[in-house]
N, C-alpha and C positions, 0 to 999 in steps of 0.2 A: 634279558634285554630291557632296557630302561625306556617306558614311555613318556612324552609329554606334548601339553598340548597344543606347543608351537616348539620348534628348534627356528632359531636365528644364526645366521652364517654372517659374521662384521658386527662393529659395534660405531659401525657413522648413523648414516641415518637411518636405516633400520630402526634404531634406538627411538625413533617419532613414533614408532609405532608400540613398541616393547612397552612401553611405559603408561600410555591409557591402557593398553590391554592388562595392566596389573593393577590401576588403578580400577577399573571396570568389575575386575572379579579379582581382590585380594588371593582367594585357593587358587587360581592359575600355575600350570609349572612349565618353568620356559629353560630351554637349553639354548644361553648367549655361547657362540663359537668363533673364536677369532685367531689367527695364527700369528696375527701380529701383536704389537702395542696397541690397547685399547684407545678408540677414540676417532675411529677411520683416518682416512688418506689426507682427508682435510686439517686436519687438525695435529696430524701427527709429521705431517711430512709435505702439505700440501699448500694453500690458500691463508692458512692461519700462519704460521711457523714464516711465511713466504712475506708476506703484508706488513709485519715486526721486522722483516729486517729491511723492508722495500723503503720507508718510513723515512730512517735515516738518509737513504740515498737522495729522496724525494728534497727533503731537506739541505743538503749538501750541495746540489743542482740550482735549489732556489737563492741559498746563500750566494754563489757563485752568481749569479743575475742581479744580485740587489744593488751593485754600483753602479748600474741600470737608474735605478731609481735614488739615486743621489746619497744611498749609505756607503759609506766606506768600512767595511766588512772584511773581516780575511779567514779563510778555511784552513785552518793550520795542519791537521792531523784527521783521519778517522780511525780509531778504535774498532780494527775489524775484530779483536780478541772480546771485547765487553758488546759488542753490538750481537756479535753471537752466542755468548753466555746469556744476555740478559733476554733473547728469544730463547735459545733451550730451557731457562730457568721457569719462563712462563709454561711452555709447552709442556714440560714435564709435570711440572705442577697439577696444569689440568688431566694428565692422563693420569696420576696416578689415584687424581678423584674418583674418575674414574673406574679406576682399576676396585678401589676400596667398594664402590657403589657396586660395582657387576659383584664381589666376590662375599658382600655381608647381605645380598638382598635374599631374603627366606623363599622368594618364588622362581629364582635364577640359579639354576646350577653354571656356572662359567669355567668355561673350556679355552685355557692359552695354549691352542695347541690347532694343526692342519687336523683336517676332517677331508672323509669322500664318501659317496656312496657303497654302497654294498646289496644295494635293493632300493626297488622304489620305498619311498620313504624313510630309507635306512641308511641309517651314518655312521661307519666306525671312527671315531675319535679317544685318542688318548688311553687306545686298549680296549673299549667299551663299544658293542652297537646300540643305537639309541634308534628312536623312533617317534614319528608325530604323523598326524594326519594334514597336519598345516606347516608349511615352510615356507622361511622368506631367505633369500636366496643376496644378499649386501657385499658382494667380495671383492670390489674394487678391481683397482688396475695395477699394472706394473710397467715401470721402463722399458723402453722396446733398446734392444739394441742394434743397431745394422751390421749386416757382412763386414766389418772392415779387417783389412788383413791385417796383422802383427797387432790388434787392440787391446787385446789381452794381457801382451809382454809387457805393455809400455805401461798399462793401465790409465783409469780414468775413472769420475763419478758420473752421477747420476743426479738428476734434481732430487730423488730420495734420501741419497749418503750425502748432498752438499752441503746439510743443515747440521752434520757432524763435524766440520771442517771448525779446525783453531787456528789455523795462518792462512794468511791473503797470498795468494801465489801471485809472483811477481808479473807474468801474466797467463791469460787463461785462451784456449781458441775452444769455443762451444760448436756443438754440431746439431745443426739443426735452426730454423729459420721461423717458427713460430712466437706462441706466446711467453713459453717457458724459456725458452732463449731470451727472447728479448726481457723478458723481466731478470734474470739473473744475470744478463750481458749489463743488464742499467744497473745493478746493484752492483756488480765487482767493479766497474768503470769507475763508478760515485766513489768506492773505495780504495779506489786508488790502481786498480791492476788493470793492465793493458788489455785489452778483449777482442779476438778477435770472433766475427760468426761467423760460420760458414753452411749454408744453407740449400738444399739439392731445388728448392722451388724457383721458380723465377723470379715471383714476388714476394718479398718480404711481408711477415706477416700474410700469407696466402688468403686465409680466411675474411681479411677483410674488406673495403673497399679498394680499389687500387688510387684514386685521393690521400685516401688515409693511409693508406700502406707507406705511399711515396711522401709523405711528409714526416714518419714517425721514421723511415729511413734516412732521410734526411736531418731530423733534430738528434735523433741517435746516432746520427755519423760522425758526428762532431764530436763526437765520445769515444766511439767505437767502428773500427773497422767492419764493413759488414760486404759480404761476398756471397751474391744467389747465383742461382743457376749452377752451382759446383754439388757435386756426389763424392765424398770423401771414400777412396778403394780403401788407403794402405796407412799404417801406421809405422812408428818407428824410433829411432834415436839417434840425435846427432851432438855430440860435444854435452853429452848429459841432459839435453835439452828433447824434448817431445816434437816428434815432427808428422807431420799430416799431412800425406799425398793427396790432391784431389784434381779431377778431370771436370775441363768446363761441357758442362752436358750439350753445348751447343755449338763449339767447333772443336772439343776434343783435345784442348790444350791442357798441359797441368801444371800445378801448382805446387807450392810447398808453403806451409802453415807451420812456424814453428812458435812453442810457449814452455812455460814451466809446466800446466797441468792443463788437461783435457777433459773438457767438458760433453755428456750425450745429451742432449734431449731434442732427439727427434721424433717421440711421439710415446706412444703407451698403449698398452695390450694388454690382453683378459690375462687373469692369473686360474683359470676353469680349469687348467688339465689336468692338476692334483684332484679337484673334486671327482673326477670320471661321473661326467651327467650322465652319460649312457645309459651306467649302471641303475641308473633314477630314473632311466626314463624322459629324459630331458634333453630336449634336443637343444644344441649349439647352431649358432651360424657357420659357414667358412673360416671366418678368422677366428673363430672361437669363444665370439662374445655369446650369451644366452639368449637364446631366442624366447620373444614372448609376443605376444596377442596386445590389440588396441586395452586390453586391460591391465596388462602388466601381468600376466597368468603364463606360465612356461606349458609344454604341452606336455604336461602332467597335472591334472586338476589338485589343487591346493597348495601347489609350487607357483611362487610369483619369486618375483626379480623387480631387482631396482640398482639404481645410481652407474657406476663408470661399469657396472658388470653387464650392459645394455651396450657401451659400444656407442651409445647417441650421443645423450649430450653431457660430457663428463666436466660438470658442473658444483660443486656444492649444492647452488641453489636447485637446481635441475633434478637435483636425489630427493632433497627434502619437498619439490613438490610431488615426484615419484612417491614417497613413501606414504602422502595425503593419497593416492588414487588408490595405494594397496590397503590401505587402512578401511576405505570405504566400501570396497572390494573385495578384500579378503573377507574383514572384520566385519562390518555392519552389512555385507551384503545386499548391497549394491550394485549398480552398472552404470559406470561410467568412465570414460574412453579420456587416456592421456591426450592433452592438446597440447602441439608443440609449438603452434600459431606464433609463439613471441619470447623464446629464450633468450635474454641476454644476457653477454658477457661484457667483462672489461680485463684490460690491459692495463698493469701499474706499474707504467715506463712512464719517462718525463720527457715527453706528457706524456699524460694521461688517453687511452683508447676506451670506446664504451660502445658497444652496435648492439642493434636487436632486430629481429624478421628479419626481409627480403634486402639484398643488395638491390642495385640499378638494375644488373643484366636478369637478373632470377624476376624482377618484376615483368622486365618487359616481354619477356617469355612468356609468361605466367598473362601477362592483361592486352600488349602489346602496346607500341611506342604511344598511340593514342590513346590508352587506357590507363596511362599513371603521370602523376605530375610529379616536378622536385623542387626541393625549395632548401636554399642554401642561404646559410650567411657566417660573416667571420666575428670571432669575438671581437677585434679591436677596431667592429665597428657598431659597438654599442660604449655606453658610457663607462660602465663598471672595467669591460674588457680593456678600453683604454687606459683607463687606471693602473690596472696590474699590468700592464704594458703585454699583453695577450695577442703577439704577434702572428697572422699565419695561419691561428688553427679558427676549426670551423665545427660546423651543425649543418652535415645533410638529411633530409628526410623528404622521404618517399610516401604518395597518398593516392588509392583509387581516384583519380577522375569523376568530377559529380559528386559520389557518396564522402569525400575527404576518409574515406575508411582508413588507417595507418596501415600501411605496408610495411615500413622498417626504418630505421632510422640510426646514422652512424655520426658520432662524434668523436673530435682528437683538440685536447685540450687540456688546459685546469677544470679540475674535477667532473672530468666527465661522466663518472661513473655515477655522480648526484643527481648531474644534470639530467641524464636519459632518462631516470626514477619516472619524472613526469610523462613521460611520452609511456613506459612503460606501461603505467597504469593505466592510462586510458585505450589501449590494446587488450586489456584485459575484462572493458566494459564490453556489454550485446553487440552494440553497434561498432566498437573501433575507430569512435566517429572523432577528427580531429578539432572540433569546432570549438568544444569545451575548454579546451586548451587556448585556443586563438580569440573568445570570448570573455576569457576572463582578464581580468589585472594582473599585472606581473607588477613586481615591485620593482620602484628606480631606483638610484641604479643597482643592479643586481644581475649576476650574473645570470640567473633565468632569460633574461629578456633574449637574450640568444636565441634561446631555444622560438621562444615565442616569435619573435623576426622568421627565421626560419618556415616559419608554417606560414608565414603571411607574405612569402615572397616567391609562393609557386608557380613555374614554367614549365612548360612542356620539355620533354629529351634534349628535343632539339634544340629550343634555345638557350637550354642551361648550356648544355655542351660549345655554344658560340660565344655566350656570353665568357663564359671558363678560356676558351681560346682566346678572348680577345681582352683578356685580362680586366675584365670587371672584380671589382673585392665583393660583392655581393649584386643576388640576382634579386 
């Protein structure tokens, strides 16, 4: 049996860690285990691969708007065949950096191959039991796919396998009502193929405010057929054509959804059952993600876990700050406790979604109608927003009462994802205090100032909510 003095399972962010521990102690011997393509989820199939091809659409969208602003422009063709080469070409490229880096490093033995336990701290991979007293536990997620009947026969991708695809299906019906829909519902649209979504939630976009829900449903509508509240049972085929039963969840009517190819992504699940944690020692949750402690420590002392194999927040960003708390905790022996106080995401549909912390309802639970204020404003009622002709979308943000402490904050717009930065960081200062923000200069005109109005146009619940009814463009 082969020891060493860490085995690593994935090669995403894990890898934050892998690497001062070898710069730290050159003699270090570390076992990288990965059963896929190196380079995790992000990068191989996920967020990166995903952004390269969003790019174009984003573009295509804008083109499409510019006679708006007095160009006379025309969108002739998109090149679904070079927009996808020229993302695989990048992708691949990097993994097989990659691949060369894990397979010439002198302190890395690298395993392209499934692994599971066999004993606490024991791994048989690739024919071989290995073993360490320290493991990081990196294995990402996989596609969930739901009950539906005949889905099989007819078949369908995945947002995993869509990034293999060389022809644009003439159209596509995706399942599923999230982010991952909507951002590949805006890409195939942008490119030309008919999309329909069909989504078992009520609200589009569930996760985020319903403001923002009901306007990215709305500017996306224009694009794309989009259908909540439907549960897709049954699959099928009609005249060569892919067809999709689905029942409205709320009087039980149904439907038919026909396309050339079918799309899943309604969600994602642990890939742990190959590992058998049992055998380790390592207890799972219910659904199977890995359970761990405010320190990211499974209940096995020197097993920690991180990124989408948590189950929380399956983020990019969210693993690479996971991997700082196991580093300090594993590694440098330390204690300090994950703060999840202020994850944000975005959404890169046109437009643009970006949130972070408390929605409206989670606050007022949480401080009560009295104890938080809202402060909303639209872009194209600042200078810059008029400009880009920035109709519609807005900046809401949420703030303790008195302390201005940031609660959360949601934007749907042109570059939103920049924009939130600033609210961001200062959620990550002691205080959370919004003042910093609302004291300083913003630059004219420029898009910031958004944000900036925003915090300086705070209301109680109630009279956002009147003002929103009675059709004020900002409060």
């Amino acid at each position: 049996m082969k020891q060493y003095d860490l085995i690593a399972i994935g090669t995403g962010s894990v890898m934050n860690i892998v690497d001062p521990m070898i710069q730290q102690n050159p003699r270090i011997k570390i076992a990288v285990i990965d059963k896929d393509e190196p380079g995790g989820i992000c990068l191989t199939r996920g967020c990166i691969p995903s952004k390269i091809i969003l790019y174009p659409a984003e573009l295509i969208r804008t083109i499409e708007e510019a006679k708006e602003l007095g160009l006379d422009v025309e969108m002739k063709r998109a090149d679904f065949a070079k927009v996808m080469g020229r993302m695989r070409g990048l992708i691949d490229a990097d993994i097989d950096s990659i691949r060369r880096g894990l397979s010439s490093s002198e302190n890395i033995d690298y395993f392209h191959a499934p692994a599971e336990f066999v004993a606490p701290y024991t791994l048989r991979v690739s024919g071989e039991s290995i073993t360490a007293k320290m493991i990081f536990l990196c294995t990402g997620s996989q596609s969930t796919i739901p009950p539906i009947e005949g889905l099989d026969g007819v078949g369908y991708v995945t947002s995993d396998s869509a990034f293999r695809m060389t022809r644009l299906p003439e159209s596509i019906a995706i399942v599923g009502g999230g982010y991952i829909a909507a951002e590949f519902g805006h890409f195939f649209s942008a490119m030309g193929s008919k999309v329909t979504i069909v989504g078992r939630n009520p609200q589009f976009l569930p996760n985020e405010e319903p403001e923002v829900s009901a306007l990215a449903a709305a500017e996306l509508g224009k694009h794309i057929r989009i259908i909540t509240n439907h549960e897709v049972r049954a699959a099928g085929r009609v005249e060569g054509r892919k067809r999709l039963q689905a029942i409205d969840r709320a009087t039980g009517k149904e439907i038919g959804v026909e396309s050339e190819e079918v799309m899943i992504a309604s969600g994602r699940g642990p890939t742990t059952a190959i590992l058998h944690l049992e055998r380790g020692g390592i207890r799972a949750t219910k659904d199977g993600w890995i359970e761990v402690d405010e320190y990211l420590q499974t209940s096995q002392p020197g097993v920690w876990a991180l990124g989408d194999a948590l189950g929380k927040h399956m983020f990019k960003h969210a693993a690479n700050y996971e991997s700082t708390i196991v580093y300090y905790n594993a590694v440098l022996k330390r204690r300090i406790k994950a703060d999840y106080h202020a994850v944000p995401n975005a959404i890169f549909t046109y437009p643009e979604v970006a949130s972070v912390g408390m929605k409206e309802q989670e606050a007022v639970a949480e401080y009560g109608e009295d104890g938080i204020m809202i402060g909303f404003y639209r872009y194209e009622d600042t200078a810059k927003g008029e400009a880009i002709n920035a109709k519609g979308y807005f900046v809401k943000v949420i703030v303790e009462r008195g302390s201005l402490r940031i609660l959360g904050a949601h934007i749907i717009g042109p570059y939103a994802s920049i924009l939130i930065q600033e609210i961001i960081n200062l959620m990550y200062t002691e205080t959370q205090d919004a003042r910093p923000l609302m004291e300083s200069m913003h630059i004219h005109p420029s898009m910031s100032e958004v944000v900036d109005r925003a915090f300086s146009s705070l209301v109680t619940p109630h009279e956002f909510h009147h003002m929103m009814e009675h059709g004020h463009d900002s409060v």
